[in-house]
C-alpha positions as CSV (number, residue, x, y, z in Angstrom):
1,X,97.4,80.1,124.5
2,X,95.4,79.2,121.2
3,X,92.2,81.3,122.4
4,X,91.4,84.1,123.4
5,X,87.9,85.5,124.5
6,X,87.3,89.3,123.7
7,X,84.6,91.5,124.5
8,X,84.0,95.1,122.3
9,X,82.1,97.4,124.5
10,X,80.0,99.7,122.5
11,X,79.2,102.2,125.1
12,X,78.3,106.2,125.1
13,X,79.8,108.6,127.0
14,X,78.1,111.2,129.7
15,X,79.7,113.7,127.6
16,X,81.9,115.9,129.3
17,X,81.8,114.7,132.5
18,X,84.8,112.6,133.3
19,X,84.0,110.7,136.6
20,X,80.6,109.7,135.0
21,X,82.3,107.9,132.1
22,X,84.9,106.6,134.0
23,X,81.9,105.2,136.2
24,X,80.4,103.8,132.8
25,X,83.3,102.5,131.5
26,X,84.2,100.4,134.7
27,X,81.0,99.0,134.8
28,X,81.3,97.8,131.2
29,X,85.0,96.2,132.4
30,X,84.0,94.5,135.0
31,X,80.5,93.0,133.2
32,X,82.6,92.0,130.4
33,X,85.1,90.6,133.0
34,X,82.6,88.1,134.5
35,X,81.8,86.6,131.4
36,X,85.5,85.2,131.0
37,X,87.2,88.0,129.1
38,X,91.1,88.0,128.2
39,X,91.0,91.3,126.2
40,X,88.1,94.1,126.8
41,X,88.4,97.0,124.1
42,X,86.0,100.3,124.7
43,X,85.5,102.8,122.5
44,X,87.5,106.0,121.0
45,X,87.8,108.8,123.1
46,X,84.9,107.2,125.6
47,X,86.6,109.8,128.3
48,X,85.0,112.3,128.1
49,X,83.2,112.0,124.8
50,X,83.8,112.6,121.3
51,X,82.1,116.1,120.4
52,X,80.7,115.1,117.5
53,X,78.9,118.1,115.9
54,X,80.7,120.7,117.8
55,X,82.8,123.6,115.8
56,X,83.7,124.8,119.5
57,X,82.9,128.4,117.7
58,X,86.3,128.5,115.4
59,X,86.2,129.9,112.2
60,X,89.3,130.9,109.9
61,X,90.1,134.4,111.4
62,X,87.5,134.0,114.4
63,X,86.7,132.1,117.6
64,X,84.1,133.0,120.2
65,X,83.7,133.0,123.3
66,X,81.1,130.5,123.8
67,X,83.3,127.8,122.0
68,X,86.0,128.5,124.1
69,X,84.3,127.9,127.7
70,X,82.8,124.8,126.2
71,X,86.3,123.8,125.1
72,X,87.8,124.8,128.8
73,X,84.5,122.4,129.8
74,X,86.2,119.3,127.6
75,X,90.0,120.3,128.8
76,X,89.0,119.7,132.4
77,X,87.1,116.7,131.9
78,X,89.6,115.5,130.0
79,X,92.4,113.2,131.8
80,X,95.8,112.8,132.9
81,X,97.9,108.9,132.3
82,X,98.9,108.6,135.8
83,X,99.0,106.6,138.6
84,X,96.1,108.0,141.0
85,X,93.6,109.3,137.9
86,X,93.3,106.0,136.4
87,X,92.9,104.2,139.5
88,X,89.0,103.1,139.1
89,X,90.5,101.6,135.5
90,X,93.3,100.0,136.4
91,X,91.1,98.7,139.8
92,X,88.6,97.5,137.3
93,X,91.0,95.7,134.9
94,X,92.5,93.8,137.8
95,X,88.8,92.8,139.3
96,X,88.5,91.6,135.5
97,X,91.8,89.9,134.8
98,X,91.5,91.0,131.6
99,X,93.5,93.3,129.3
100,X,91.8,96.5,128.9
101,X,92.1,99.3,125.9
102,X,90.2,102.3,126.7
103,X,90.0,105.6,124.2
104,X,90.7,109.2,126.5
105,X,91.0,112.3,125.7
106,X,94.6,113.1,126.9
107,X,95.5,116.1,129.0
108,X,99.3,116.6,128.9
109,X,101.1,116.6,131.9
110,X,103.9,118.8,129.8
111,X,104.2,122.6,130.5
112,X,101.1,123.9,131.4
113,X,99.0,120.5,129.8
114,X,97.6,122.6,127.4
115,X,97.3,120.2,124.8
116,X,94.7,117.5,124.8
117,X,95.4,114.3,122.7
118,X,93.4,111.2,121.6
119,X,94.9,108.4,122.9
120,X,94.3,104.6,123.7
121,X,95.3,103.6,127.0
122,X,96.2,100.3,127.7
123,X,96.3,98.3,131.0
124,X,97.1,94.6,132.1
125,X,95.4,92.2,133.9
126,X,96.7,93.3,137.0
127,X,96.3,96.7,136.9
128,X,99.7,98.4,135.2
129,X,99.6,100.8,133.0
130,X,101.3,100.0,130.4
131,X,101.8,102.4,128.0
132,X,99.2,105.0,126.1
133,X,99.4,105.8,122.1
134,X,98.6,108.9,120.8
135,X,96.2,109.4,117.5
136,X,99.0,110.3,115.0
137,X,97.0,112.9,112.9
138,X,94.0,114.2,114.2
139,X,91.3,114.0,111.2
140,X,90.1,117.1,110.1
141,X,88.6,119.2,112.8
142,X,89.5,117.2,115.2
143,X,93.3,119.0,115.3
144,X,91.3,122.0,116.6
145,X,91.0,119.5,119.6
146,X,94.0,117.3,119.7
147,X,97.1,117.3,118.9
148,X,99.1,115.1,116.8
149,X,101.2,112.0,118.8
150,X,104.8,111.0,117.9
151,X,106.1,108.0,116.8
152,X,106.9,106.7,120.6
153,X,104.1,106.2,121.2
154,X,102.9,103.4,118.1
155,X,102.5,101.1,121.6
156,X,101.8,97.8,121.6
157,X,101.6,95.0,124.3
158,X,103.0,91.7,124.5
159,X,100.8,88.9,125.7
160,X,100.2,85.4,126.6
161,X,98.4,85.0,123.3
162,X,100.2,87.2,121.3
163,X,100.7,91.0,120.3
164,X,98.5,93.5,121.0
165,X,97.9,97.1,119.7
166,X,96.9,99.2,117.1
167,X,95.3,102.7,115.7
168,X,92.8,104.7,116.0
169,X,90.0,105.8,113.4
170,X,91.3,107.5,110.7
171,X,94.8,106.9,111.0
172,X,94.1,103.2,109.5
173,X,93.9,104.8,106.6
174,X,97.6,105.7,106.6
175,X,98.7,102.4,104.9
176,X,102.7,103.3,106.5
177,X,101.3,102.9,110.0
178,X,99.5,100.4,109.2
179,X,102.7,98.2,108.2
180,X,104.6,99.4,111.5
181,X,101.8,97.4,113.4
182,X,102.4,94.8,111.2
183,X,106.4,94.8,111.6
184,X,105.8,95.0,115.8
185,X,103.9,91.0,114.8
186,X,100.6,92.4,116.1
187,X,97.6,90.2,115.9
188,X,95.1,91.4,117.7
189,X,94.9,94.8,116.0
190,X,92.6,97.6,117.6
191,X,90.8,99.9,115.8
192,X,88.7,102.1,117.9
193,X,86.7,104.7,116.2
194,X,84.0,107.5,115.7
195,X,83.1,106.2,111.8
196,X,79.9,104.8,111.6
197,X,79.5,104.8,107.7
198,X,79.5,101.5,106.0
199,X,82.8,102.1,104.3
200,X,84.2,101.6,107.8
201,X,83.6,97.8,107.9
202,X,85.1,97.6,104.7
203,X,88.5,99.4,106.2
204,X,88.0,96.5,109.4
205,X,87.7,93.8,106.8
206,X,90.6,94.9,104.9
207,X,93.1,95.6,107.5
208,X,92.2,91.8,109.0
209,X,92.9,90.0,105.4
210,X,96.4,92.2,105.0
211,X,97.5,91.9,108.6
212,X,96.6,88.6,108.8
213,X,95.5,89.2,112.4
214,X,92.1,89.5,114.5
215,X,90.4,92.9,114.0
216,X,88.5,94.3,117.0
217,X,86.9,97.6,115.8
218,X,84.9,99.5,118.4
219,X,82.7,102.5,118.5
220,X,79.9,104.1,120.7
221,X,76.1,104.4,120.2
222,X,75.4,108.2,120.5
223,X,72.1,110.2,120.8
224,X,72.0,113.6,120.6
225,X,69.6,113.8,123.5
226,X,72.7,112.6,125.6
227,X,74.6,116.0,125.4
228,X,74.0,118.3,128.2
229,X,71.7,121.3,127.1
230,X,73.7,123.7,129.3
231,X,76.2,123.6,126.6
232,X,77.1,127.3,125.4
233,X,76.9,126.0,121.6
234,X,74.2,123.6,122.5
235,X,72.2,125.1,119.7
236,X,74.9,123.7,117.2
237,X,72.8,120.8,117.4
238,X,69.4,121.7,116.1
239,X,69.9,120.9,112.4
240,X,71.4,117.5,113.2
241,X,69.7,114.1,113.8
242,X,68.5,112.3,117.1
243,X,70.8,109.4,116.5
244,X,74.1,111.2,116.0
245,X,76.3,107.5,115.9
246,X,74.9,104.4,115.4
247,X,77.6,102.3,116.6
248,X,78.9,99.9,114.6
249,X,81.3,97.6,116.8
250,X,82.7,94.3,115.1
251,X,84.6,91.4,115.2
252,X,86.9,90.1,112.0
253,X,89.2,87.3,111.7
254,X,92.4,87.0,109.5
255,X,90.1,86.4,106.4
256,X,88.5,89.5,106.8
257,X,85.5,87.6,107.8
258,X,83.1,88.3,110.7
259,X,83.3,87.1,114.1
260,X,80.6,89.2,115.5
261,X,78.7,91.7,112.6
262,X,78.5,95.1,113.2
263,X,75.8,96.1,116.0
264,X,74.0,99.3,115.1
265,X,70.8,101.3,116.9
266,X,72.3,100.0,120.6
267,X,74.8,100.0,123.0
268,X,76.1,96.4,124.0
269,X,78.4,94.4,124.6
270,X,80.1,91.9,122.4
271,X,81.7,88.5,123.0
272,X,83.9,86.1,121.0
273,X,85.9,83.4,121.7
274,X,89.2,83.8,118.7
275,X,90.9,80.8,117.4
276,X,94.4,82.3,116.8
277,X,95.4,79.3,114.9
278,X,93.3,80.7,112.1
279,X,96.8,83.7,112.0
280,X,98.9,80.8,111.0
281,X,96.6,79.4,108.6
282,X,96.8,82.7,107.0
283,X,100.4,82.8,106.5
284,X,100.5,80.2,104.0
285,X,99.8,82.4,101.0
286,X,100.3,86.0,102.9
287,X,102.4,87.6,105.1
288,X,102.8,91.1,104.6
289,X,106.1,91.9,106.6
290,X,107.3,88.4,105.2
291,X,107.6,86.3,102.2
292,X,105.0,89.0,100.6
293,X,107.0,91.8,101.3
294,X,110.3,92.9,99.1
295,X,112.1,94.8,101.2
296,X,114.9,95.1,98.6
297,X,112.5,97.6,96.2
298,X,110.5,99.0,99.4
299,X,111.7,100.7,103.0
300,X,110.0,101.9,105.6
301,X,112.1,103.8,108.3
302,X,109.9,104.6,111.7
303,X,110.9,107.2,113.9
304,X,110.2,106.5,117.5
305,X,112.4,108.8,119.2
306,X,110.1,110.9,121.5
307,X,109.7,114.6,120.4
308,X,108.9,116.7,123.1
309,X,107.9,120.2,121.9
310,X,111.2,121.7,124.5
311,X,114.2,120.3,124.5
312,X,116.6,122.0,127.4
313,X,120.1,121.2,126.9
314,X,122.2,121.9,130.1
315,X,125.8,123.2,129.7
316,X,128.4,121.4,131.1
317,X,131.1,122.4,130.2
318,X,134.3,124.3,132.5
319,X,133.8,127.8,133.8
């Protein structure tokens, strides 16, 4: 294939309330769907919200408990990557035909799932799942929330028109993981977020001129009139202002320029038809994991071995 037609889906959340954003969120799959899309990317942690302004009550030395049964609130809206709780998804994705990236907050299914995670879950056209990568480094407060993935999980997708796959928010900023995309040949590079500044589509614009790949950043459009007011920290809020994320989805090709500019002050949808001839034009003077790389005076080893936090090692030796 030398096209490609993607759709970004700039969608909030009903915060907190998992069935209700998975409910958004297949609506938005299979709209997108019936406009002819390959590839459908929604925003960063879209299930069950990204608690913007929240300190869930933590402090260094402290934690309440007010923050804690909002956080128990999250953690059960929060979901599992399996088979029967991404159904409606993986339904939708099929009704689409379509590709479909989707950020989650991550409940583990290790131990006692404790741990939440930000991930990006991907599904195919017919309705696998297949695979889920987990946010690296959690930025800032957000490791009071999630915890940090391992390097199995830097997934990408092959597809009819190419790689797929990429990282989320912040860790685009960590120019190593950057290049490991790079090195897997993706070009369609995701970069799903919760940045609305304008530096942001300068870090979009960037990664598409050094990749040399498609850039498909994606964020939601968040009041704070949208967050339930039987929060217990509710009154976190007061000092902040109505529009708490103003979106800023966008489309960039491999020469950093736009497909689709950034939409702001909505939710939407947007649509693009990519040329990807225009990533082998690009090679002709740049290619970062090739003939503008020197591997001879710069390495970069990647471990993806999966880290579990137990290891049980059974003895088998003679009695």
């Amino acid at each position: 294939m030398d096209k490609i037609s993607v759709a970004v889906a700039q969608v909030a959340s009903v915060f907190a309330d998992k069935e209700a954003c998975i409910a958004k969120a297949v609506e938005a799959i299979i709209e997108a769907g019936e406009q002819g899309a390959d590839l459908i990317l929604l925003p960063e942690a879209l299930i069950p919200g990204y608690p913007r302004g929240f300190t869930y009550g933590a402090y260094v030395g402290n934690r309440t408990q007010a923050g804690r049964k909002d956080f128990a609130r999250y953690w059960k809206a929060s979901m599992t990557v399996n088979v029967p709780e991404t159904r409606p998804l993986r339904e939708a994705a099929r009704e689409a035909g379509a590709y479909v990236v989707i950020g989650i907050s991550e409940r583990s299914e290790a131990g006692n799932g404790g741990t939440l995670y930000n991930s990006l879950l991907y599904l195919g056209p017919d309705g696998d799942i297949l695979g889920a990568h987990r946010k690296l480094m959690p930025t800032g407060s957000e490791r009071l929330i999630w915890g940090s993935g391992d390097g199995s999980t830097l997934t990408t997708v092959a597809s009819p028109v190419g790689t797929i796959g990429g990282l989320i928010c912040w860790e685009n900023y960590m120019p190593l993981a950057r290049m490991a995309m790079y090195a897997k040949g993706v070009s369609i590079y995701l970069a799903p977020t919760a940045d609305q500044r304008d530096s942001w589509q300068a870090t979009l614009r960037h990664i598409a001129c050094e990749g040399r790949c498609f850039v498909l950043g994606c964020n939601q459009y968040f009041r704070k009139s949208m967050y339930p007011q039987d929060l217990a920290l509710y009154d976190e809020l007061a000092d902040l202002p109505e529009e708490l994320c103003r979106g800023g989805s966008a489309i960039v090709d491999p020469f950093g320029e736009y497909v689709c500019p950034p939409l702001y002050g909505t939710e939407g949808i947007l649509y693009a038809e990519l040329d990807l001839d225009l990533i082998h034009q690009g090679h002709l003077d740049f290619d970062v994991v090739g003939h503008y790389n020197r591997p001879d005076i710069f390495r970069l080893s990647v471990n993806e071995t999966p880290n579990p936090p137990i290891a049980i090692e059974l003895d088998h030796s003679e009695p």
